[in-house]
Each structure stands twice: as structure tokens, then as C-alpha cells.
C-alpha positions in Angstrom: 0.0 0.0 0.0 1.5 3.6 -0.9 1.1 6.8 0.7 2.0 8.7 -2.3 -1.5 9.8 -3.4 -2.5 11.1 -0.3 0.4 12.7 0.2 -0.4 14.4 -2.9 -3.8 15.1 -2.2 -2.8 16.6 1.5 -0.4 18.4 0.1 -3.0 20.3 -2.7 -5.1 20.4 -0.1 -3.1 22.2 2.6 -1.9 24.7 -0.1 -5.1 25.5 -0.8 -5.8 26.2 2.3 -2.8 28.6 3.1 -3.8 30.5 -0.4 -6.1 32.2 2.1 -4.2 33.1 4.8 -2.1 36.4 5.1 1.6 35.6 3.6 4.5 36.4 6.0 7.1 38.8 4.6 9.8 37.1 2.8 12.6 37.7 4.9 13.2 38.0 8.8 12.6 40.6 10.7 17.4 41.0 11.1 17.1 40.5 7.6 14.1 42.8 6.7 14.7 45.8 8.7 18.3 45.4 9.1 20.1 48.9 10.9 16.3 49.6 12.5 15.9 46.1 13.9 19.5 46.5 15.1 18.6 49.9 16.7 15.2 48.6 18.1 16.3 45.9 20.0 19.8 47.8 21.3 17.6 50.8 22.4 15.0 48.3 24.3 12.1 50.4 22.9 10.2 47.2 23.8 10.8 45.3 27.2 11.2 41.8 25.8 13.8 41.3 22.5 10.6 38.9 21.2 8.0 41.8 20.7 9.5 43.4 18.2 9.7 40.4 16.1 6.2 39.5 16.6 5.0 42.9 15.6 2.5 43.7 12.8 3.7 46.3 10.0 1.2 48.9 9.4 3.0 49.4 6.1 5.3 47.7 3.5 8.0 46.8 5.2 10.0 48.3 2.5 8.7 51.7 3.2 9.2 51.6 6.9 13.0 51.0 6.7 13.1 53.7 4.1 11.0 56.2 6.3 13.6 55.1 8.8 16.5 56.1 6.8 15.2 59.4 6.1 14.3 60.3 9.4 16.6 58.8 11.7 19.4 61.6 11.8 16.9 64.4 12.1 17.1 66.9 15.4 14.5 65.2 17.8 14.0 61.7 16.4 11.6 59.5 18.5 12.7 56.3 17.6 10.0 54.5 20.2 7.7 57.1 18.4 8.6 55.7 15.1 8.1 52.2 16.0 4.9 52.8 17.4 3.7 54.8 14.5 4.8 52.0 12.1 4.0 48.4 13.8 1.1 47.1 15.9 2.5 44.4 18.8 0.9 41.3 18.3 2.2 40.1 22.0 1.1 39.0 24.0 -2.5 38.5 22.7 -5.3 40.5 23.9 -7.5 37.6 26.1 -10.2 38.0 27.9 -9.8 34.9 29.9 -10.5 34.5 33.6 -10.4 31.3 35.3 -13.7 30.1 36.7 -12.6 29.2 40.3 -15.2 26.8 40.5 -13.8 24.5 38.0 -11.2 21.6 38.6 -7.7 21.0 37.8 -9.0 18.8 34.8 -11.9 21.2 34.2 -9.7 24.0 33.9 -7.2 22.1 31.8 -10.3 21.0 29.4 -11.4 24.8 29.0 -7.5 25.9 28.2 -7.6 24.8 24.8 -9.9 26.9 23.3 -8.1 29.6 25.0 -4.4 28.6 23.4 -6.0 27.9 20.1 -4.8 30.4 17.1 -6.8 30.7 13.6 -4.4 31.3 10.3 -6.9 33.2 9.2 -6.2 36.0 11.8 -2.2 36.1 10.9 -1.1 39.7 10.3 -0.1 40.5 6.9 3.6 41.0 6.2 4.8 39.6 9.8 7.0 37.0 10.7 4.2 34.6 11.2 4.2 31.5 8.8 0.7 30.7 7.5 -0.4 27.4 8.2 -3.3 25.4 6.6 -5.7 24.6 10.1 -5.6 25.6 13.4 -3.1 25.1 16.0 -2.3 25.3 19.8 0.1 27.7 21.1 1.7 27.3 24.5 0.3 31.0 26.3 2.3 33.6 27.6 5.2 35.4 25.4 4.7 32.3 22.6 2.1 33.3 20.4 2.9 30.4 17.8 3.1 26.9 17.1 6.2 25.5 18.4 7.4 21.7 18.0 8.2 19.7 20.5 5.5 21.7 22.8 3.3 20.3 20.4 3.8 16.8 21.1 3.2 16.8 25.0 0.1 19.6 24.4 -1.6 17.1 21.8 -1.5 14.0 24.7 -3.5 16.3 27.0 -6.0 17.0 23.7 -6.5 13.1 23.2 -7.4 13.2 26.7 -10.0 16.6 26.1 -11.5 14.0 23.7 -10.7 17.2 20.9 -9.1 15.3 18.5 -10.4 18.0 15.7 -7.4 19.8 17.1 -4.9 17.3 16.8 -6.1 16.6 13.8 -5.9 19.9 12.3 -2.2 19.6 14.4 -1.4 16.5 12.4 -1.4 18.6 8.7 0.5 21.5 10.1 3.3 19.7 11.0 3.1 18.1 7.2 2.6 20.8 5.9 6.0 22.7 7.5 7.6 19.3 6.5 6.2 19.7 2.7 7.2 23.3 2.7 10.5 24.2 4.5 12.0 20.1 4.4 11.8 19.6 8.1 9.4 21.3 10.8 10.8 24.6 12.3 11.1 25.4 16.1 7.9 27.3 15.7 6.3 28.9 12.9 8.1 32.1 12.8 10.1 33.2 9.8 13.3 33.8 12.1 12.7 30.1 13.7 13.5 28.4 10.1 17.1 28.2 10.7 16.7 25.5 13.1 14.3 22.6 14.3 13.6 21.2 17.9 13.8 17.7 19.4 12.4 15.6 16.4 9.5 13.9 17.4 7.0 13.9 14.5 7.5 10.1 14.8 5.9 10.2 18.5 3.2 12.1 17.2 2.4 9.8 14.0 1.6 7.0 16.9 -0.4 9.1 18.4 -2.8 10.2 15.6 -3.0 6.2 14.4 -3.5 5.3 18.4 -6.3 7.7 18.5 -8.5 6.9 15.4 -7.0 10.8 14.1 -5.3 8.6 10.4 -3.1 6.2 10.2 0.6 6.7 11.0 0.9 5.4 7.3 0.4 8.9 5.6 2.9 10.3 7.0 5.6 7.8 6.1 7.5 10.4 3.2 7.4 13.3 5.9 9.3 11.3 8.1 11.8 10.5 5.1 11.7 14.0 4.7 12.2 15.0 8.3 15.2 12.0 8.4 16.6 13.8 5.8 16.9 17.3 7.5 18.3 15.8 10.4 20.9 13.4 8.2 22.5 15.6 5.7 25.8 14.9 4.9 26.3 12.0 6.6 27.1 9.7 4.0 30.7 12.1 3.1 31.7 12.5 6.6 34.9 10.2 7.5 35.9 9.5 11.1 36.3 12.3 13.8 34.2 14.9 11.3 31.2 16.8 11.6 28.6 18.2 9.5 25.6 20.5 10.3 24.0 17.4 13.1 26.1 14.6 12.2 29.0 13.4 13.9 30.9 10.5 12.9 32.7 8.7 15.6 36.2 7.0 15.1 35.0 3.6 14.9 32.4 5.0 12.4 29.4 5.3 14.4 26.7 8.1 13.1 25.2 10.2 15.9 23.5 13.8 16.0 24.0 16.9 17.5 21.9 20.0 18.0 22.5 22.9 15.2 21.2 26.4 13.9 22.6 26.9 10.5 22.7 30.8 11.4 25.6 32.2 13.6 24.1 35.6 14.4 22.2 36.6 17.9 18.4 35.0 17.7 16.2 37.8 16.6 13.8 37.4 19.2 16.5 37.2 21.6 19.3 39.9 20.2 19.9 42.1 23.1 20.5 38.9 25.3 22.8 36.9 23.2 24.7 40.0 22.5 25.2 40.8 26.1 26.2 37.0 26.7 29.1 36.8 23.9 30.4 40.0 24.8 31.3 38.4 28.6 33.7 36.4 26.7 37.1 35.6 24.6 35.4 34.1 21.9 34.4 35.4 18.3 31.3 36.5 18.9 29.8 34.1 15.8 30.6 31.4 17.1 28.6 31.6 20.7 25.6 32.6 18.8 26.1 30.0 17.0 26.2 27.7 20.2 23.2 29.3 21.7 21.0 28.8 18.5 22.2 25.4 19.0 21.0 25.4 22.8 17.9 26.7 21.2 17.4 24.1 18.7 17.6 21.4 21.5 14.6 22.8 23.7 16.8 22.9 26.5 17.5 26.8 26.3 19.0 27.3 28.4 21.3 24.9 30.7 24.6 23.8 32.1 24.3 21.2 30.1 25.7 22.8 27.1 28.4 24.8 29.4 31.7 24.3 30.3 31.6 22.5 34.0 33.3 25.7 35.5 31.2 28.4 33.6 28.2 29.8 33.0 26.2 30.8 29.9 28.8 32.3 27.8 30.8 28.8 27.6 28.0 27.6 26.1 29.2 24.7 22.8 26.3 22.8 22.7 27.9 21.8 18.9 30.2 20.0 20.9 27.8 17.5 22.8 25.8 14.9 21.1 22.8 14.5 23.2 21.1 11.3 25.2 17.7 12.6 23.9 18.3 13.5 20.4 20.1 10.2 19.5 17.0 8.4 21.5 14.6 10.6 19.3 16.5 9.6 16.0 16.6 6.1 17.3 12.9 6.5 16.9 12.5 7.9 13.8 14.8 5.1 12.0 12.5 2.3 13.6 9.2 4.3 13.0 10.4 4.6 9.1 11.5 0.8 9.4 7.9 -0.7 10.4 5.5 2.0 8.2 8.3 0.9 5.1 7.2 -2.4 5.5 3.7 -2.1 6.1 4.1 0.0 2.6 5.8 -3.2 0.9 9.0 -1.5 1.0 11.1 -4.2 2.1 14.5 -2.4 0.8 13.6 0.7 2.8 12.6 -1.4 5.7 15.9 -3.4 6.2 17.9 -0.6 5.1 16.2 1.7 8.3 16.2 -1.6 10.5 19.9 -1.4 10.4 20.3 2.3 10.9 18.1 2.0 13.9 20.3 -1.2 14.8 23.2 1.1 14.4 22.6 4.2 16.2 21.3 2.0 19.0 24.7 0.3 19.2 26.4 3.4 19.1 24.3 5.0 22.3 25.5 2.1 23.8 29.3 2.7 23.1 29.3 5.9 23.5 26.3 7.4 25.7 26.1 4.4 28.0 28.2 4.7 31.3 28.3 1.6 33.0 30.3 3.2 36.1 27.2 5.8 36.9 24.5 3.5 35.6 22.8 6.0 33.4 23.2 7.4 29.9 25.2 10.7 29.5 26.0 13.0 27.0 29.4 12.2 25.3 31.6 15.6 24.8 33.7 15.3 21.4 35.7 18.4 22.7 37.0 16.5 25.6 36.8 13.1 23.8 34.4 11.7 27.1 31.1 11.2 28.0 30.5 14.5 30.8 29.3 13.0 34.3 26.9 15.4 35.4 23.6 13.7 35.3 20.3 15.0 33.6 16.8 13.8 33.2 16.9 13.1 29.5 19.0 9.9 30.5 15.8 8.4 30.9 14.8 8.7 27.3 16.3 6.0 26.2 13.7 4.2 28.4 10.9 6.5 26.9 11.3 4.7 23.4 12.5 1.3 24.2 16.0 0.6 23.7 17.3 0.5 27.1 17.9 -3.4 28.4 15.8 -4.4 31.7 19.3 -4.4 33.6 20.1 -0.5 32.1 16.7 0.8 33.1 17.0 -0.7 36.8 20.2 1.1 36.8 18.9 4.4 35.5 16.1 4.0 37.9 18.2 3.7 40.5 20.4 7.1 39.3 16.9 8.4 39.3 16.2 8.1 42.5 19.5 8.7 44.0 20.5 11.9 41.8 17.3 13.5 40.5 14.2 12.9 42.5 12.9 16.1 44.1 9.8 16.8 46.4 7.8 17.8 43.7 8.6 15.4 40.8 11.8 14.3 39.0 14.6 17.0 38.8 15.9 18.5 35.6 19.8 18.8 36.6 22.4 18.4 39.3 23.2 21.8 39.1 21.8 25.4 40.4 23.3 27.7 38.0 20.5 30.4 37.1 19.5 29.3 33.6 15.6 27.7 33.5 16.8 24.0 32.7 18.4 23.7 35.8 17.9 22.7 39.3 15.3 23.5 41.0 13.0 23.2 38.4 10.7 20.7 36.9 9.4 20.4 33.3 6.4 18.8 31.9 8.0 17.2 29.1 10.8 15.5 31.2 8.2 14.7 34.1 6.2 12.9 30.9 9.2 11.2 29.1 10.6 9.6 33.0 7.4 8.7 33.9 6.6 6.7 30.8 9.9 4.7 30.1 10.0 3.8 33.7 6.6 2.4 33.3 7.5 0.9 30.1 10.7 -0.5 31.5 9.3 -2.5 34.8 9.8 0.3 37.2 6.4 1.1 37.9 7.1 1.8 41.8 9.1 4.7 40.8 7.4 6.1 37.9 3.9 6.3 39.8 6.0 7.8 42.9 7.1 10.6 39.9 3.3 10.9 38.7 2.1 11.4 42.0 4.9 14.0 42.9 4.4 16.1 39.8 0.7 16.1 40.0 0.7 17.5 44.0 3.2 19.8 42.4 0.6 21.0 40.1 -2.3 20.5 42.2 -1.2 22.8 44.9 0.0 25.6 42.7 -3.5 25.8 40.9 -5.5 25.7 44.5 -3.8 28.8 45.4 -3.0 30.1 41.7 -5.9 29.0 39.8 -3.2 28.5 36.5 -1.1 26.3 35.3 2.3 27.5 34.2 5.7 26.7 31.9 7.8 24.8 34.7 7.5 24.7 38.1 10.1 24.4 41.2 10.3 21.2 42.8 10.9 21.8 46.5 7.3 22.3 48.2 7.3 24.6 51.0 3.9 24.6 53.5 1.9 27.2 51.2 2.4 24.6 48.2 4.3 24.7 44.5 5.5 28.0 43.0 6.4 28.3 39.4 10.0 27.8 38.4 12.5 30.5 37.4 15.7 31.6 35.9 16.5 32.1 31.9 16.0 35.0 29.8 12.4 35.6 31.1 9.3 36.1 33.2 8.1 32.8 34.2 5.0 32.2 31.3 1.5 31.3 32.3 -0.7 29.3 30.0 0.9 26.4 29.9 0.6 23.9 26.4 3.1 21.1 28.0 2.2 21.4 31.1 -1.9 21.4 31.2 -1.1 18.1 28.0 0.7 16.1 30.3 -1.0 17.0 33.9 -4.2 16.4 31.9 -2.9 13.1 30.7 -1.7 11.7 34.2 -4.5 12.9 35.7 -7.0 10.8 33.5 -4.5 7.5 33.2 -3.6 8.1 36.8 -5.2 4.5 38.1 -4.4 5.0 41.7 -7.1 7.1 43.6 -4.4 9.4 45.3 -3.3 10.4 41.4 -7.0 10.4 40.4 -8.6 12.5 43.2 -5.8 15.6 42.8 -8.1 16.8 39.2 -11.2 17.1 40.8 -10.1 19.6 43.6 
């Protein structure tokens, strides 16, 4: 059976679809507005580096920047004046949301997802918002657009909403970025293109087939697509080299790294990555580089991509091939395999059988570490795995290629090394950036949870489910919202949100009401159960 007629039909039909929605301008905002962008974001005429890149021009955006030029050197210029005159911000959205304090937890998450929803047919004309063809779910707060790997854990908690018309509509957006830009972007944003996030379009093909949404089938040549992306270049590299996210090993092993193909400060961060390479020795390129890279990963920001002894401006994330990304990959090579040969491809099927063979050898060489019990990330700068411990080395376990003896040991590093009060810990490490001790993350709560489930360590995983849900619980009684990550340590009052990074913690929250919503409704044990109704 082939997929290629409804590819083709998906793909006329998503294009007709975007015909109707308001076209983005063809460049980025850096690249648009060029010395006024620069001057913008320098002068901080808005508070948050991201507002400006959202904005709305009133105007071709050709005739702004040449109003700018004219103007710009005359006695009394306003630039704040200017800007205002000449663009509309678009964030945060105007909502008139308040939650109903007699709803539940589950009740409340239910209601959210109406609230996150976004309509391509109100996109700005001329902005940096790519169309898409349906509509989509945006996390809240600051993030006014689609983002990927968001997506994922904010389309389990619509399964559980019973609103699979959203994750449906989900399901030919994130084909349709495929179709259009050859792999899905961090979020649907003109300056996001440059890079992707953790890929795991193959996590959400099971879902939509699990669900009764289509099956995981159709999607077979996006994920060849998507492989692609992530793969180029591979087959020329020799041993010790590296291109874009490949890295071949010296005993010819392929793994992946993290990578923006843009070394300039993120747009809709400028002001901050320009104030972080300037604390440094380096060319400036290259840390932007490295921090697009830490943006790429999801993990933005961490020690995890630092040098041990120093903080964000060490950051070479280029230089560290990730537990979770190889996992992910992992994934995608087997997903490929099976829907090849449910396709009657049998070359394609044995051909992606052994690259997920492969890789998962090579996770096992290199990412394994049989003295901590846990997988690490390896460092090719340093030529070792690094031994601080994070709580993507339970991924592996999250897509099933850890051996019963390996989870029992990650379980075990788990428990020792991660496990907080409130749920399972991101880090080792307090050092200030958001993916760091003390706080917890939906995604990673998810991920543990599930591969220790998966892997016969159910006492644990349902200890984690119960610890993130009071963690969640307790913040809403007093809160009545759900927010972007949470700290773990739970003082007598209850949760508070988590903190550190570039900005305000962000209310909403995609991940987080997916997963809680999730747990709460497989939660079989009535202590897990009860904590949605209060």
C-alpha cells in the first residue's frame, strides 16, 4: 500500500488552504529591517527582545525602513515614536480569559484549549508569522505560535480533552511545514527556520493512528523527509568529522547533534545573546552560533551545554551529542522501518532496520556509562562522556532501547541523583538558567514517567506521577493557573512556578496542562485520580 496519493492530495489540499491566509514577509525581521531592527532591540524600545519580532507592520515593510533612513538623523528623532507609529504588537494576545474558580484542575485544563487555540486566518499580513493550513495550539504567555516539541506533549493532553479535531488539524500542520520548509521549524516564525527542535514527529504519528486521528501510514514520506533534515551529509563524513548534526565517531558510528545553521544573535533574543558573547574571549559568531544550537535542543538554556566551570557564555552545545536526540533519531529510523514495510517496501525497511540497529549500538558505546548506571552526554571536545547527570538519560527508556538491567540502573540514578519533592529534577546543578535545578518540566516529568513504566519500574514512575501532580495540584488551589515549569521543592503554602533564563516565568501552559491532563486521567491510583477534581 502507498502513501503517495495522499500525500499528494494533502499536500494540494493544505496549499489551498494557506492561499487564504495572510503571507509572511519574505525575509526575517534581522534580515528585513536590518540597521532599524539592530537599533530597536539595542535601544530596548520594547521590554522583551521577542516583541518586536512578533509585531504587525502597518505598512510595507520596505517603506518603513526607508521612512527610517530618512528620518533617523533628524534633530529630535523618536525612535519609540517611530516604532509605534509603524507596527502594531501582536504580543502577548489581547485575552479576555479569567479562570472560573469553581472548575477543577481537569476542568480548567479541558477549558485551556480553546483559550491557546490560534486561527491562520487572523495572521497579520507582512509579519514573521508563517501561514499554516488549520488551526493550531500555542503554548500561552510570550509564545504566540506553534512550536514543535511543545506540540507533542500539548496534543496528549487533547486526546485526553476528547478534541481530536485539534490534533487533527495539528497533524497537517506539522506536514505541511515538513512539505514546505523540508523539516518542521522550532515554531512557525520566519526567524525560527534556521533550526528545528527535538524531532518527534515520529511520537506524534503514533499518536494520531493510536487515536483513530489517520493512520501513521500517511505520514511515512514526511518522516523521510524530516530524516533527511536531520541526516545531511552524513554519508561524506569520514571518522572524527562533523557536519551541520552529524557526527561521525572514530569507529564509524553516526550520531547527532543540535545545530542552527545561522551564527548571528536570535532575533527574538538579540539584546541577550549579544550581552552574553560580549562576557567572553570568543568570536562573537561562534557563541551565537552555540546558543542557537541550545535553542534548537529545547533545553534553552542549561549547564548542560556549558563548560563545567562556567556559566552561559561557555556555552558549545555543537560539541555535545545528546542522550535525547540520538533516543529521538533512534525513533524515527524504527518508525520509518515498520511503516516501510507495512508499505511493501522491504529495501527501505531493512535498510532503516539497520540504521536504527546502528545508532542504537552506538548509544550504547558511546552514551552508556556503565560506572554511573545512566546514559550521558558524550563531549567530542574533551573526547568523554560528561558526568553530570540530567533527566533526558531516561529517554532511552521512553522509546524502548534500554535493556531491563540499564533501566533498573537508571532507575536507581533516578532516584538517587534527581528525584525532588515535587517530581523528578531537571539537573544536578543550580546555575540560574531555566533548565536547571530547582526546576521541573512537563515534558521531562512525561518522558521519565513513561519509560520507567514501560521498563518495569512502575514503583518509581507512579512515585514521579504522583509527585508532579501535588506539584501542580497545589499551585492551581492557590493560583488558579497552570504555568511553563514549576520548582520542585514544596514549601507549606504549596508549589510556586519555576524561574531563571531569559524571562518572566509564562502562564498558559501547552506542556504542562497536556501532560498534567494526561496523568490525571491514566492516573489508576485514587491518590493520582482524586488531585483533578479539587
Amino acid at each position: 500500500m502507498s502513501s503517495k496519493p495522499t500525500e499528494s492530495r494533502d499536500i494540494e489540499r493544505n496549499a489551498a488552504k494557506v492561499a487564504t491566509v495572510a503571507q509572511p514577509d519574505t525575509l526575517t525581521p534581522a534580515d528585513r529591517y536590518q540597521e532599524l531592527f539592530v537599533a530597536v532591540q539595542s535601544g530596548r524600545v520594547f521590554p522583551d527582545s521577542k516583541i518586536f519580532v512578533d509585531c504587525a507592520p502597518l505598512q510595507d515593510p520596505e517603506d518603513i525602513l526607508d521612512a527610517y533612513r530618512a528620518r533617523k538623523s533628524a534633530p529630535g528623532f523618536d525612535l519609540a515614536a517611530f516604532v509605534h507609529a509603524h507596527f502594531r504588537p501582536e504580543h502577548p494576545p489581547t485575552s479576555r480569559y479569567v479562570s472560573d474558580p469553581e472548575r477543577t484542575l481537569a476542568e480548567h485544563i479541558d477549558y485551556l484549549w480553546d483559550v491557546l487555540t490560534r486561527q491562520p486566518r487572523e495572521h497579520p499580513v507582512r509579519s514573521s508569522l508563517l501561514p499554516l493550513p488549520n488551526p493550531y495550539v500555542v503554548p500561552g504567555g510570550r509564545f504566540g505560535e506553534m512550536y514543535y516539541w511543545d506540540s507533542y506533549f500539548a496534543m496528549l493532553g487533547l486526546a485526553g480533552s476528547g478534541r481530536l479535531d485539534l490534533m487533527r488539524s495539528m497533524a497537517d500542520n506539522f506536514a505541511y511545514l515538513i512539505d514546505t520548509y523540508g523539516h518542521v521549524p522550532n515554531g512557525n516564525r520566519s526567524y525560527y527556520l534556521s533550526r528545528s527542535q527535538p524531532p518527534v514527529f515520529a511520537l506524534m504519528t503514533e499518536l494520531f493512528e493510536a487515536h483513530g486521528i489517520c493512520q501513521a501510514l500517511r505520514y511515512l514520506p514526511r518522516l523521510r523527509k524530516e530524516y533527511a533534515f536531520w541526516m545531511q551529509g552524513a554519508d561524506e563524513l569520514r571518522r572524527n568529522e562533523m557536519h551541520r548534526h552529524c557526527v561521525r565517531m572514530d569507529d564509524g558510528a553516526l550520531l547527532n547533534r543540535y545545530w542552527d545553521d545561522r551564527d548571528t544573535p536570535r532575533e527574538e533574543s538579540y539584546r541577550e545573546d549579544v550581552g552574553t558573547a560580549a562576557q567572553g574571549r570568543r568570536p562573537v559568531h561562534e557563541v551565537y552560533r552555540e546558543l542557537r544550537a541550545g535553542a534548537a535542543s529545547g533545553w534553552d538554556f542549561s549547564s548542560r551545554w556549558c563548560d563545567d566551570d562556567g556559566g552561559l557564555p561557555t556555552i558549545r552545545t555543537t560539541s555535545i551529542l545528546p542522550v535525547d536526540l540520538n533516543s529521538f533519531l533512534h525513533k524515527l529510523e524504527a518508525q520509518i522501518s515498520q511503516l516501510a514495510a507495512a508499505s511493501g517496501d522491504d529495501a527501505s525497511a531493512i535498510e532503516f532496520s539497520r540504521r536504527a540497529y546502528a545508532r542504537r549500538q552506538a548509544i550504547d558505546r558511546w552514551l552508556w556509562s556503565e560506572a554511573a548506571g545512566a546514559y550521558l552526554d558524550y563531549d567530542c571536545r574533551h573526547g568523554c562522556q560528561r558526568e553530570r547527570l540530567f533527566a533526558s538519560t531516561a529517554t532511552p527508556l521512553f522509546v524502548g532501547i534500554a535493556s531491563r538491567s540499564q533501566a533498573q540502573r537508571v532507575a536507581e540514578a533516578v532516584r538517587s541523583r534527581l528525584l525532588e519533592d515535587g517530581g523528578v529534577g531537571t539537573s544536578e546543578r543550580v546555575s540560574g538558567e531555566q533548565w536547571d535545578q530547582p526546576n521541573g518540566w512537563a515534558p521531562l516529568q512525561w518522558m521519565t514517567i513513561c519509560g520507567l513504566a514501560d521498563s518495569g519500574e512502575g514503583l518509581l514512575s507512579r512515585e514521579i506521577r504522583r509527585r508532579w501532580l501535588t506539584t501542580v495540584s497545589s499551585h492551581f488551589r492557590r493560583e488558579r493557573k497552570l504555568v511553563e515549569k514549576y520548582a520542585l521543592q514544596l514549601p507549606p503554602e504549596g508549589a510556586h512556578g519555576g524561574g531563571g533564563g531569559e524571562y518572566p516565568l509564562q502562564d498558559g501552559f501547552g506542556w504542562t496542562n497536556g501532560v498534567t491532563g494526561r496523568l490525571l486521567r491514566d492516573g489508576a491510583h485514587p491518590e493520582v485520580a482524586s488531585l483533578g477534581t479539587e
